[in-house]
Backbone as JSON, one array per atom type, in Angstrom:
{
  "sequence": "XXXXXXXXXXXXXXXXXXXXXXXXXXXXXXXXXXXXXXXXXXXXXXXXXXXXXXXXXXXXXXXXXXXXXXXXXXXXXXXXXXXXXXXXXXXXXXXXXXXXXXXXXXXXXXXXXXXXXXXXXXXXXXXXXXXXXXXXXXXXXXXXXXXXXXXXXXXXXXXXXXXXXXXXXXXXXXXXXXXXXXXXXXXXXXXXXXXXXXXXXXXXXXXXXXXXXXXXXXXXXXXXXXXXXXXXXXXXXXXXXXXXXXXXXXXXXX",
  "N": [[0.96, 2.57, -13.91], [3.43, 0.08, -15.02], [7.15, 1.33, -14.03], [10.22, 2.36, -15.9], [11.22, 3.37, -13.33], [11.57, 3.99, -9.89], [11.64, 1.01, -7.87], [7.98, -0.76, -6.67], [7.69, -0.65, -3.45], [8.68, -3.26, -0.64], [6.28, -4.16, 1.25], [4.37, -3.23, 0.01], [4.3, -4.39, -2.47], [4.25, -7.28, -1.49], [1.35, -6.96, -1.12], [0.19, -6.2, -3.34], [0.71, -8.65, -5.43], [0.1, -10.77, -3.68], [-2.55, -10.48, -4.06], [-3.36, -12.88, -6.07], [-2.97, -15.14, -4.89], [-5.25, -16.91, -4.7], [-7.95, -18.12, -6.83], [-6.93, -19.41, -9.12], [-8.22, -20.84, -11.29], [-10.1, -19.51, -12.43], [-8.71, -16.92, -13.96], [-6.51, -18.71, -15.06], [-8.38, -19.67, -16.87], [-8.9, -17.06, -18.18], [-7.0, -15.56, -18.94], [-4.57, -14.45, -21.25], [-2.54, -16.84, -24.01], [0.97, -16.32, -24.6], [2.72, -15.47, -27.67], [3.98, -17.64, -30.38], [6.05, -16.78, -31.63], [7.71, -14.76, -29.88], [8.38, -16.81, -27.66], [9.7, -18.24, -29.17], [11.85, -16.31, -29.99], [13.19, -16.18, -27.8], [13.94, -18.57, -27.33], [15.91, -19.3, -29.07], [18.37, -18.88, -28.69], [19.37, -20.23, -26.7], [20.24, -23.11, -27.59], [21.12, -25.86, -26.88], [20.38, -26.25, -24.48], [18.48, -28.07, -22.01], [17.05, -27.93, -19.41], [14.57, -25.96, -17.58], [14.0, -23.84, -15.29], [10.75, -21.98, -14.65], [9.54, -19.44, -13.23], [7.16, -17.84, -10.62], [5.54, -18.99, -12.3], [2.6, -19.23, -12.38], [-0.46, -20.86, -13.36], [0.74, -21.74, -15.32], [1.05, -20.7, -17.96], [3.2, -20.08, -19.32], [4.97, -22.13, -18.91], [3.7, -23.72, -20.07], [4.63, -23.4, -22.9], [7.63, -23.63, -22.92], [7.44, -26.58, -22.37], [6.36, -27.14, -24.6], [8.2, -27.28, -26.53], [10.27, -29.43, -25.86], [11.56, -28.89, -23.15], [12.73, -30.24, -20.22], [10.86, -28.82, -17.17], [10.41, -27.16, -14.36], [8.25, -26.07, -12.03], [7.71, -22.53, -10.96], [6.41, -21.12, -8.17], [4.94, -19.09, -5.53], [2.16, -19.34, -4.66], [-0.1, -21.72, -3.87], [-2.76, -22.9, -4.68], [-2.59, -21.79, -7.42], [-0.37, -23.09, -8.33], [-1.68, -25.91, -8.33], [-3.72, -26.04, -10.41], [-2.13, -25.62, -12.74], [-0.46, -28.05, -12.13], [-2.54, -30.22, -12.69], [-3.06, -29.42, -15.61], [-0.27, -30.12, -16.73], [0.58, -32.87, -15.92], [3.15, -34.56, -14.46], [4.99, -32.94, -13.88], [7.38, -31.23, -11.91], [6.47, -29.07, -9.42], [6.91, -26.39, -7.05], [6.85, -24.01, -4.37], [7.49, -21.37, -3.9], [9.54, -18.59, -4.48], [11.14, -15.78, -6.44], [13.22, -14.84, -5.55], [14.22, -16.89, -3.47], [13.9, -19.94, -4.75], [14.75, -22.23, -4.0], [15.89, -24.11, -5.13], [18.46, -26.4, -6.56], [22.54, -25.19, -6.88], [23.31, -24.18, -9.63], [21.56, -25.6, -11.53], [19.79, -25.59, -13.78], [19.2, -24.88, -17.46], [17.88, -22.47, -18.21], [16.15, -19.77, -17.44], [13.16, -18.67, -16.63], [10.69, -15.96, -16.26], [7.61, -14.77, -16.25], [5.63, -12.68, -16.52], [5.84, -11.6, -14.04], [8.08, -9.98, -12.97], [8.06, -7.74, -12.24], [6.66, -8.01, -9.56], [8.86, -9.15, -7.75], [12.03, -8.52, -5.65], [14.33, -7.08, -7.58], [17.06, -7.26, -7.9], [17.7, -9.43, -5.36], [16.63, -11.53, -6.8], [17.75, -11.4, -9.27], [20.35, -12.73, -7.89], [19.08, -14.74, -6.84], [18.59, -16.19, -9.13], [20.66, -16.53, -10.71], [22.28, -18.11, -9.31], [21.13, -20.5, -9.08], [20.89, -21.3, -12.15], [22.89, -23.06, -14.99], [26.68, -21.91, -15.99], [26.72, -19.78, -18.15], [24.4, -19.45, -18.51], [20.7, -19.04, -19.59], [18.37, -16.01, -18.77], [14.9, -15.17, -18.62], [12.87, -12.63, -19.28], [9.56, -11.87, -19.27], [6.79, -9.91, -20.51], [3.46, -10.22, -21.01], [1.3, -7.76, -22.51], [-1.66, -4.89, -23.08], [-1.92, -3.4, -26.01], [-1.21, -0.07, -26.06], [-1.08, 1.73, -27.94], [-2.93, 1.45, -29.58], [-5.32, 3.61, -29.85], [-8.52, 2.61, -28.63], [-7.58, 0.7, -27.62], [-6.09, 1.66, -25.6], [-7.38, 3.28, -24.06], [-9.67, 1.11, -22.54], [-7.49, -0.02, -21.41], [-6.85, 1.86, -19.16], [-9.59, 2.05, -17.93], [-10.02, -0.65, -17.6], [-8.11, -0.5, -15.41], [-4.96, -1.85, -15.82], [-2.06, -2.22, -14.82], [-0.02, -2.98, -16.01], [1.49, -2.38, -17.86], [4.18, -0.75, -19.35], [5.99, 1.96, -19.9], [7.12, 4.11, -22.43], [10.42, 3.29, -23.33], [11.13, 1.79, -20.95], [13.05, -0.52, -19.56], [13.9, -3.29, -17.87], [14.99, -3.7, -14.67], [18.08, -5.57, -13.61], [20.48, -7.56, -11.71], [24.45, -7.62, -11.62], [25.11, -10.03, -11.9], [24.12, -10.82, -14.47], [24.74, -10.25, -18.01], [24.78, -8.85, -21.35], [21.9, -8.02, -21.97], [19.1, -7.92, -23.84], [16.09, -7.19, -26.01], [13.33, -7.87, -27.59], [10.01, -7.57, -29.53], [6.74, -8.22, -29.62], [3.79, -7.87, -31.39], [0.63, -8.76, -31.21], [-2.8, -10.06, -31.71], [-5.46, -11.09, -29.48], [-8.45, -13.28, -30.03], [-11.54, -12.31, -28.39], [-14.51, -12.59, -26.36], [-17.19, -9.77, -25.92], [-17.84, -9.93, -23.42], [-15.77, -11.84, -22.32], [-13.47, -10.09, -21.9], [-14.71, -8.44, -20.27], [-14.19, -10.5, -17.9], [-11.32, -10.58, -18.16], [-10.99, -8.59, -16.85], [-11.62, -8.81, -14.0], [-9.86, -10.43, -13.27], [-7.86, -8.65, -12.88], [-5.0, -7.29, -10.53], [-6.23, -5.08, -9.76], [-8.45, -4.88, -9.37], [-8.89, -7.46, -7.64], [-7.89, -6.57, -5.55], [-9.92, -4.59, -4.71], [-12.54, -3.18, -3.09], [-16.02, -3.87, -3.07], [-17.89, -1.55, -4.0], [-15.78, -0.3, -5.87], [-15.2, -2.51, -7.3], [-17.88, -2.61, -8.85], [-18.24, -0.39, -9.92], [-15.84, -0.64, -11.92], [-17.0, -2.69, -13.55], [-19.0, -1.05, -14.42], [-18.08, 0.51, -16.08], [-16.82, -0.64, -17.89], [-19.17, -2.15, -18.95], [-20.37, -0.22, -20.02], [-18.84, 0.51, -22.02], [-17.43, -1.32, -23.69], [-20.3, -1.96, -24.34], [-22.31, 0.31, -25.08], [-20.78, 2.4, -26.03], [-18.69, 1.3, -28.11], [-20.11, -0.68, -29.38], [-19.99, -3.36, -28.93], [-21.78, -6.66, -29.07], [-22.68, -9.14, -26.52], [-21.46, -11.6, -27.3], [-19.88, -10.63, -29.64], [-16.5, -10.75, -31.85], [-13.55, -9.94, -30.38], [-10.72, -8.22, -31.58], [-8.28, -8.32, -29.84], [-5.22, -6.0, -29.06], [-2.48, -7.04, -28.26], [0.65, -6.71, -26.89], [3.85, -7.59, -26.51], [7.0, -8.35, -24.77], [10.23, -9.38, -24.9], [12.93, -10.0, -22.63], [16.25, -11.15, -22.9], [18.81, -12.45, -21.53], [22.31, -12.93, -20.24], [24.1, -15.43, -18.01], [26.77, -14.03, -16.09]],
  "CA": [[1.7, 1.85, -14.93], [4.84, 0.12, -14.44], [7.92, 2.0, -15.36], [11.64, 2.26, -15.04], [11.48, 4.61, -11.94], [11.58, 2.84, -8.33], [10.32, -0.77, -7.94], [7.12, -1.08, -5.77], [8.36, -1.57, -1.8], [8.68, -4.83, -0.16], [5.09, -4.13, 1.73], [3.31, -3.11, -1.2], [5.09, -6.1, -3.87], [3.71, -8.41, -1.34], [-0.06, -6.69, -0.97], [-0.12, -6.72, -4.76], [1.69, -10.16, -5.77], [-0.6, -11.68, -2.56], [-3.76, -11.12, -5.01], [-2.62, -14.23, -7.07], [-3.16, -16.23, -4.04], [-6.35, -17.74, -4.97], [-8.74, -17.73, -8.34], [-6.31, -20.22, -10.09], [-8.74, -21.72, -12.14], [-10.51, -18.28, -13.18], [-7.31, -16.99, -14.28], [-5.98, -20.05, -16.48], [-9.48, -19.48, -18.06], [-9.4, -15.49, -18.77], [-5.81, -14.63, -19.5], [-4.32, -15.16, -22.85], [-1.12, -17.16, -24.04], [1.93, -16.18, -25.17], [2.84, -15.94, -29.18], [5.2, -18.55, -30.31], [7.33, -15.77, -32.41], [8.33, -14.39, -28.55], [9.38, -17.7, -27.41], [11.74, -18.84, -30.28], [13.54, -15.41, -29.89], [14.29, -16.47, -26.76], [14.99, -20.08, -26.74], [16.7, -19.67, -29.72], [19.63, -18.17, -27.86], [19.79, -21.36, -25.51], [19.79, -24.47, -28.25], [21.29, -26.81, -26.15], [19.08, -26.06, -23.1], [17.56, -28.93, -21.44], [16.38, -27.99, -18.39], [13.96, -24.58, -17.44], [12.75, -23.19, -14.37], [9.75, -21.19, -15.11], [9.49, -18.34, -11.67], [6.06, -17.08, -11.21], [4.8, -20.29, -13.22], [1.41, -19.27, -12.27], [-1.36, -21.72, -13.95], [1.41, -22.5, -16.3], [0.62, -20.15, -19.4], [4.07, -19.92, -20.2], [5.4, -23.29, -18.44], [3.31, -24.58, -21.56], [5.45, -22.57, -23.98], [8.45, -24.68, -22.45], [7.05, -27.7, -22.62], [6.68, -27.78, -26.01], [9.71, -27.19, -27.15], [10.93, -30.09, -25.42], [12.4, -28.36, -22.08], [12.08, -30.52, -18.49], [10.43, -27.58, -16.72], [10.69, -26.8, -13.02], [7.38, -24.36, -12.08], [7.94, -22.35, -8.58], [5.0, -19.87, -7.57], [4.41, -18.69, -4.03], [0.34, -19.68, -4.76], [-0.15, -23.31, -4.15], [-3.32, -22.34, -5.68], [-2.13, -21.86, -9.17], [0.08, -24.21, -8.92], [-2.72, -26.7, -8.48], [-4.11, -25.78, -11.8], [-0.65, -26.02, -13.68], [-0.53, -29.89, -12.5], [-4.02, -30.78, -13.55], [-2.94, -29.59, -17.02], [0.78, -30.91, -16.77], [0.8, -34.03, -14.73], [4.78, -34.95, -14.47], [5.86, -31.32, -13.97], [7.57, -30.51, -10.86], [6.35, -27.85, -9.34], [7.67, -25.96, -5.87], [6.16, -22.98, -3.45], [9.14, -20.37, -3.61], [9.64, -17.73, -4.77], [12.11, -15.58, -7.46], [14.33, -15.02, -4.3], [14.13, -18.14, -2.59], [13.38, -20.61, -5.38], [14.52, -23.69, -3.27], [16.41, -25.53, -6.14], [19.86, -26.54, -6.1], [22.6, -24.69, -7.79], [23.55, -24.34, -11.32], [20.43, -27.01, -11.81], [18.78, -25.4, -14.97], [20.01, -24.2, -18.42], [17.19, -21.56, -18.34], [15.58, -19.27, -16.02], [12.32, -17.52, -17.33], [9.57, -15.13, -15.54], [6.32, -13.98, -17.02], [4.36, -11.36, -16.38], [6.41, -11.47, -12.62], [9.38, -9.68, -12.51], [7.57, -6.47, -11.51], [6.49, -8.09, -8.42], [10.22, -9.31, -6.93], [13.13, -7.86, -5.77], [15.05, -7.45, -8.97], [18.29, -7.86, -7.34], [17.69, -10.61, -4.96], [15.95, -11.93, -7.47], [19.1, -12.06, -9.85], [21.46, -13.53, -7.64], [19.43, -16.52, -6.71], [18.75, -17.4, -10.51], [21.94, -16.67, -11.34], [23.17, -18.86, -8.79], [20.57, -21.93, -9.88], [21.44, -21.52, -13.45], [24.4, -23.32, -15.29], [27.43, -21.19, -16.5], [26.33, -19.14, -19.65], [22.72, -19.96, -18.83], [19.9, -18.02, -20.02], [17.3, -15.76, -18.16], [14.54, -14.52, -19.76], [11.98, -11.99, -18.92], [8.21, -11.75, -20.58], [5.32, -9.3, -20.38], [2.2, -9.74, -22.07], [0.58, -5.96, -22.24], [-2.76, -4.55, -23.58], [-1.3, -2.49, -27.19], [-1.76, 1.0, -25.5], [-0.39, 2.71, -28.82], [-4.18, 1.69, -30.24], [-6.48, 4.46, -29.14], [-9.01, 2.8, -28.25], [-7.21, -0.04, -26.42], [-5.95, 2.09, -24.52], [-8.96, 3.32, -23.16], [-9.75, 0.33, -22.2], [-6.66, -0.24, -20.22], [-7.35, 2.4, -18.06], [-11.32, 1.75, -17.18], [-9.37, -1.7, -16.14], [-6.55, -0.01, -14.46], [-4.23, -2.57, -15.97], [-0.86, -1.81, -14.47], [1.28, -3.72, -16.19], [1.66, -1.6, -19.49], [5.27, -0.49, -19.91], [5.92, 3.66, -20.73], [8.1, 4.28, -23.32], [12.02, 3.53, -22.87], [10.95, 1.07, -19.97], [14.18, -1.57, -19.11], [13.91, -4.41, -16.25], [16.24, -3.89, -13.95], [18.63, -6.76, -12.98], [22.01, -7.19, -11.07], [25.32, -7.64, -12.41], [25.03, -11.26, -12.66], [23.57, -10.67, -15.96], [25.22, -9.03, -19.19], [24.03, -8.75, -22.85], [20.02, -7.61, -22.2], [18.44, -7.76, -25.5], [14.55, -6.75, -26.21], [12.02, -8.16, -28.48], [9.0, -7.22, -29.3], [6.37, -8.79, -30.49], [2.24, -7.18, -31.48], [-0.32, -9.93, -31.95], [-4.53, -9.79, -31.07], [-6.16, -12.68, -29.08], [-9.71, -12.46, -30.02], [-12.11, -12.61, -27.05], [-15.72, -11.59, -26.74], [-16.74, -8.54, -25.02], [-18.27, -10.91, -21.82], [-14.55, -12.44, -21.9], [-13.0, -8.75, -21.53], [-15.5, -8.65, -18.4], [-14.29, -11.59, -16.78], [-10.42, -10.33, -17.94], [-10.83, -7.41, -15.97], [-11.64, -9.31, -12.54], [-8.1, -11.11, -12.79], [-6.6, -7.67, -12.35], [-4.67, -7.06, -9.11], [-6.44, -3.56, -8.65], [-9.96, -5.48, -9.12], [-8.84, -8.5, -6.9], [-8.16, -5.93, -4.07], [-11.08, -3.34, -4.26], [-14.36, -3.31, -2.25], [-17.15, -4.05, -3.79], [-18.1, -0.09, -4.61], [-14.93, 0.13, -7.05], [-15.53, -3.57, -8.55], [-19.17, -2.36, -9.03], [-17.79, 0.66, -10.94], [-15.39, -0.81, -13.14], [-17.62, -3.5, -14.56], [-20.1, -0.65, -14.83], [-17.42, 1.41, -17.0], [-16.2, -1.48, -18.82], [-20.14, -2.43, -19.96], [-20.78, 1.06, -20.98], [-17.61, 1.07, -22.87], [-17.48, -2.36, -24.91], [-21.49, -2.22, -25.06], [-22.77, 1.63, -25.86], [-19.64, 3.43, -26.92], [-17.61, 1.01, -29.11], [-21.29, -1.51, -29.64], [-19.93, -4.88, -29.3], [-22.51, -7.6, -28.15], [-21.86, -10.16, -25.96], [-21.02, -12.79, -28.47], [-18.75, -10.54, -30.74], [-15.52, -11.34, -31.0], [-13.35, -8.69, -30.52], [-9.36, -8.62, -31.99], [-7.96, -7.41, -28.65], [-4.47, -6.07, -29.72], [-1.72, -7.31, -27.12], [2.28, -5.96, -26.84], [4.56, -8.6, -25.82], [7.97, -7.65, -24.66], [10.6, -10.3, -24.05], [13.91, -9.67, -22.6], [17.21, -12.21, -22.49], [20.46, -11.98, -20.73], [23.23, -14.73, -19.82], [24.71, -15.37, -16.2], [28.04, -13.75, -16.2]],
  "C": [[3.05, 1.38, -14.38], [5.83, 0.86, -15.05], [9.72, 1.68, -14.97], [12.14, 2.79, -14.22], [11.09, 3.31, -10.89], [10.81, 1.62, -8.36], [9.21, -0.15, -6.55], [8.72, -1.54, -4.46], [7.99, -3.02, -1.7], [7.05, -5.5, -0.36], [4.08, -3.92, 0.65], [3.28, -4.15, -2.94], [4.15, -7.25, -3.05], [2.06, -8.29, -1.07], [-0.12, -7.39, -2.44], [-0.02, -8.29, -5.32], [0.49, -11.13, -4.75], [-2.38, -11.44, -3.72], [-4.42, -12.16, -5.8], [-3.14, -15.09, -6.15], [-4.03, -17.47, -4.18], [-7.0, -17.5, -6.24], [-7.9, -18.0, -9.12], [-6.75, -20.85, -11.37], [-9.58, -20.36, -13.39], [-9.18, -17.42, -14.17], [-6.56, -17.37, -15.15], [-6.94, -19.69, -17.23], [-9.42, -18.35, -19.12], [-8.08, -15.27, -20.02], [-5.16, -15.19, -20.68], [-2.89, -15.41, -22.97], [-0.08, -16.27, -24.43], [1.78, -16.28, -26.69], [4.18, -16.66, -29.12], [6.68, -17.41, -30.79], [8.13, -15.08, -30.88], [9.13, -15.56, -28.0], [10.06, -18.14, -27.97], [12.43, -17.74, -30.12], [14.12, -15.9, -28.81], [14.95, -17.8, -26.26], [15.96, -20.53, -28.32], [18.17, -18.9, -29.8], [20.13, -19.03, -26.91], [19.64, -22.31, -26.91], [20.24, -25.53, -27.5], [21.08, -27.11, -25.2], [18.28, -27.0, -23.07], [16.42, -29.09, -20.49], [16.18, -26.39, -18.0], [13.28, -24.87, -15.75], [11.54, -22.2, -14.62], [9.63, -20.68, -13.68], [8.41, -17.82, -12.16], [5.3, -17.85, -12.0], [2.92, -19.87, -13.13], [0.6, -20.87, -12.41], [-0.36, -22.58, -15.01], [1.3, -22.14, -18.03], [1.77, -20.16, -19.89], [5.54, -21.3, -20.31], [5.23, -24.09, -19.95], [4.37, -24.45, -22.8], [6.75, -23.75, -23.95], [8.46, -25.71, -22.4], [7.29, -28.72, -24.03], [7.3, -27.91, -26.97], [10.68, -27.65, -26.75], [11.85, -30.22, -24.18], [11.87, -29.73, -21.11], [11.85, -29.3, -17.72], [9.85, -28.17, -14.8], [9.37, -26.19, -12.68], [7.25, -23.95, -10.43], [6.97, -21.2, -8.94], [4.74, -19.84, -6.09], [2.61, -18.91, -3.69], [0.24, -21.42, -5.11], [-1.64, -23.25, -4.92], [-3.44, -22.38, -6.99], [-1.44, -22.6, -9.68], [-0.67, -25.6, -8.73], [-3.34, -26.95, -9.75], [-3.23, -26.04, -12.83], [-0.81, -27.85, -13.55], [-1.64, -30.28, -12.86], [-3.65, -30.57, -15.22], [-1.63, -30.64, -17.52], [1.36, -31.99, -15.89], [2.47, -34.59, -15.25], [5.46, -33.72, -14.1], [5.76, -31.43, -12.77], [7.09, -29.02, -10.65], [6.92, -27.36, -7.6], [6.99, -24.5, -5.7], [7.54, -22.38, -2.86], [8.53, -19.48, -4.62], [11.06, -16.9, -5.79], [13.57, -15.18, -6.5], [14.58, -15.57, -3.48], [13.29, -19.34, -3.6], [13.86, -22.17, -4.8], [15.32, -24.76, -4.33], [18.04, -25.19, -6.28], [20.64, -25.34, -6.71], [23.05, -25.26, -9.13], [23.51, -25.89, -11.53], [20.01, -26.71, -13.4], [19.79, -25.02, -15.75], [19.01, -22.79, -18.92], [16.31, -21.06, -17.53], [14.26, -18.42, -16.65], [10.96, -16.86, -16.16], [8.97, -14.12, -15.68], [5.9, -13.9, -16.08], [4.05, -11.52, -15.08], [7.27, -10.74, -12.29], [9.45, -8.42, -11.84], [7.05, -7.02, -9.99], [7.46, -8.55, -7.49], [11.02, -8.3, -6.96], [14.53, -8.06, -6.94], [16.36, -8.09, -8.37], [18.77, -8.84, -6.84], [17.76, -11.45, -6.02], [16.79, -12.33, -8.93], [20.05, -12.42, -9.37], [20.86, -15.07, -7.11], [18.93, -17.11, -8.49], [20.2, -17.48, -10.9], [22.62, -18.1, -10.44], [22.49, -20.56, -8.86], [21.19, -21.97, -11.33], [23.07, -22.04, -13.99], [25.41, -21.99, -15.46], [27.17, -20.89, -17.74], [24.58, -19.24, -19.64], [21.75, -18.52, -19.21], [18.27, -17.31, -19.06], [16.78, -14.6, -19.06], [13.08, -13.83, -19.09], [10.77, -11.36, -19.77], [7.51, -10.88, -19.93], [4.83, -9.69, -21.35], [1.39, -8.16, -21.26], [-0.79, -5.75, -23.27], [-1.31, -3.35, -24.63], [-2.04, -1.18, -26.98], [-1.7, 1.93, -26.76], [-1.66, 2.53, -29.61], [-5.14, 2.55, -29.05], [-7.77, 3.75, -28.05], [-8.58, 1.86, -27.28], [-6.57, 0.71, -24.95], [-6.25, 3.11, -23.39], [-9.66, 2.32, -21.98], [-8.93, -0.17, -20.87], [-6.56, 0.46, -18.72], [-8.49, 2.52, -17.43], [-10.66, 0.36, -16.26], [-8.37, -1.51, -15.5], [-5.69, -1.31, -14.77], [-2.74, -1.87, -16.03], [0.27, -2.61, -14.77], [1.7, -3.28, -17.89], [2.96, -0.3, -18.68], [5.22, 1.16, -20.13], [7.09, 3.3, -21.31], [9.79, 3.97, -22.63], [12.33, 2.7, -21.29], [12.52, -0.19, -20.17], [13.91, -2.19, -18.0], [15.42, -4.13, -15.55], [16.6, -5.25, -13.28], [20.25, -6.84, -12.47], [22.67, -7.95, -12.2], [25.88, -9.0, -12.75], [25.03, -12.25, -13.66], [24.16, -9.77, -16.62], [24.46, -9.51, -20.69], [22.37, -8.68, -22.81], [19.95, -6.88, -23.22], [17.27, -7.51, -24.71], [13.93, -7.37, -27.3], [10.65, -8.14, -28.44], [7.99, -7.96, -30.15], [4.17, -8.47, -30.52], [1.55, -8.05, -31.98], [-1.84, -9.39, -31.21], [-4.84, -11.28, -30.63], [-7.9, -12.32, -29.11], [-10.68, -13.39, -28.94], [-13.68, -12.14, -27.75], [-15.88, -10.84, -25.14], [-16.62, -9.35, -23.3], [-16.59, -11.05, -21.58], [-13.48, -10.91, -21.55], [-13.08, -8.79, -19.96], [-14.61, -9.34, -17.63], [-12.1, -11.56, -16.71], [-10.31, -9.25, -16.76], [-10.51, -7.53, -14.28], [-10.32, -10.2, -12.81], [-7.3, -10.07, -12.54], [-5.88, -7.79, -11.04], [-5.65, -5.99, -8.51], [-8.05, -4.25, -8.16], [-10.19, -6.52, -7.76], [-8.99, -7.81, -5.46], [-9.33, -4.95, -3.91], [-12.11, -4.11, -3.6], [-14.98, -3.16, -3.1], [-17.84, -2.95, -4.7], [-17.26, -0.22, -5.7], [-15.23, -1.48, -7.85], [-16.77, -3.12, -9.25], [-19.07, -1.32, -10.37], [-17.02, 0.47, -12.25], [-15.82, -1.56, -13.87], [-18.85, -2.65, -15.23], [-19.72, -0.01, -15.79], [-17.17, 0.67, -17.91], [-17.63, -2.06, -19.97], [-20.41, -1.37, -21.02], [-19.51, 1.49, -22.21], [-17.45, 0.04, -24.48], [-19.41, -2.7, -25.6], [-21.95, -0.61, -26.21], [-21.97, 2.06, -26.86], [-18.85, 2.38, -27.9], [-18.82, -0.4, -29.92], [-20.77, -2.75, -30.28], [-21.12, -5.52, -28.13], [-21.9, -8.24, -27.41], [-21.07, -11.1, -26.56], [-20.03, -12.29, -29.68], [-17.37, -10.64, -30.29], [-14.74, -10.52, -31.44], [-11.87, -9.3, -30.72], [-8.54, -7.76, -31.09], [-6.43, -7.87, -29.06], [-3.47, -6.15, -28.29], [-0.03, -6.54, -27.82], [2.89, -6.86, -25.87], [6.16, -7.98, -25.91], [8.4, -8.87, -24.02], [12.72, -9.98, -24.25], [14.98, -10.85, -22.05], [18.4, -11.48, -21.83], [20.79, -13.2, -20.11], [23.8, -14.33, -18.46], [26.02, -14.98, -17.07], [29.18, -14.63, -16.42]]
}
């Protein structure tokens, strides 16, 4: 799980994080959006915000979010890959092959800095002095997870057959340098309903799935059938109200 004890090392941020590399299109397909109630808390703390970088942009699940709320949006990802997939949906969107500590764009370019369901894989620190140092004066950076809702029993069962390591323990905080003051929290509990098959095919976007040998993929799709078919008896075709935990955290450049 991630937590607020030591970040992942360098060597092991870039094993993990290097999973992403490819399966852009699988990916955009599986994983589920954002709720809007998460993004107005946080862009309604910037109103006069024109211009967003999105770090970690992936496919563009949350690039979208930005979009439509009228931002010019930036999207930098270290996976040309995913960012392949992002322009097929958003043709006009810059996009750039950097990273949250080497994002390559001028400074204090943007009026908003945001990075979903990434900030566990950079160096926090680095990683707040070069947004801080892209972002205007007073600008806003804003940090998202989407999480499986571990606090339902059986979801979070679930979370552990898919070893999904990006579920939060209690009293969890992002660490960020002193760049940044006033970190708020919001939370926000919604369901995206899937069917069980689409579970399946969430599971293989994990990181732990992306890296195993064939033996442990073999195993967890074999735990995950016996789990959404026998023990909890959804078919393929039902559609299940899979309960998510969104966590989104702001803070202004100094």
């Amino acid at each position: 799980m991630v937590q607020s004890g030591p970040r992942l090392d360098d060597e092991r941020r870039r094993a993990f994080g290097g999973s992403f590399q490819t399966g852009g299109e699988h990916y955009d397909r599986v994983r589920p959006g954002y709720p809007s109630d998460a993004v107005d808390w946080l862009l309604g703390s910037a109103p006069g915000a024109s211009r967003a970088v999105d770090v970690g942009a992936g496919t563009g699940k949350y690039t979208a979010e930005l979009l439509s709320r009228g931002l010019e949006v930036v999207a930098v990802d270290p996976s040309a890959d995913m960012l392949a997939q992002l322009t097929r949906k958003f043709r006009g969107v810059r996009t750039v092959l950097g990273t949250a500590e080497h994002t390559g764009l001028p400074d204090a370019s943007v009026d908003v800095a945001t990075v979903a369901q990434a900030w566990h894989w950079v160096d926090p620190l680095a990683a707040s002095t070069e947004l801080a140092r892209i972002l205007r004066p007073g600008g806003l950076l804003g940090l998202v997870w989407n999480q499986l809702d571990v606090t339902v029993p059986w979801v979070h069962r679930l979370s552990r057959i898919m070893h999904a390591g990006d579920v939060h323990r209690p009293g969890f905080r992002p660490q960020i340098g002193p760049e940044f003051i006033g970190l708020q929290r919001h939370e926000t509990r919604w369901s995206d309903p899937v069917t069980a098959a689409e579970v399946m095919e969430l599971a293989k976007s994990r990181s732990y799935y992306l890296r195993a040998g064939e033996p442990t993929r073999a195993k967890v799709l074999s735990n995950l059938r016996w789990y959404l078919h026998d023990h909890l008896d959804y078919a393929g075709t039902s559609v299940i109200q899979l309960p998510y935990y969104t966590q989104t955290w702001r803070a202004f450049k100094a």
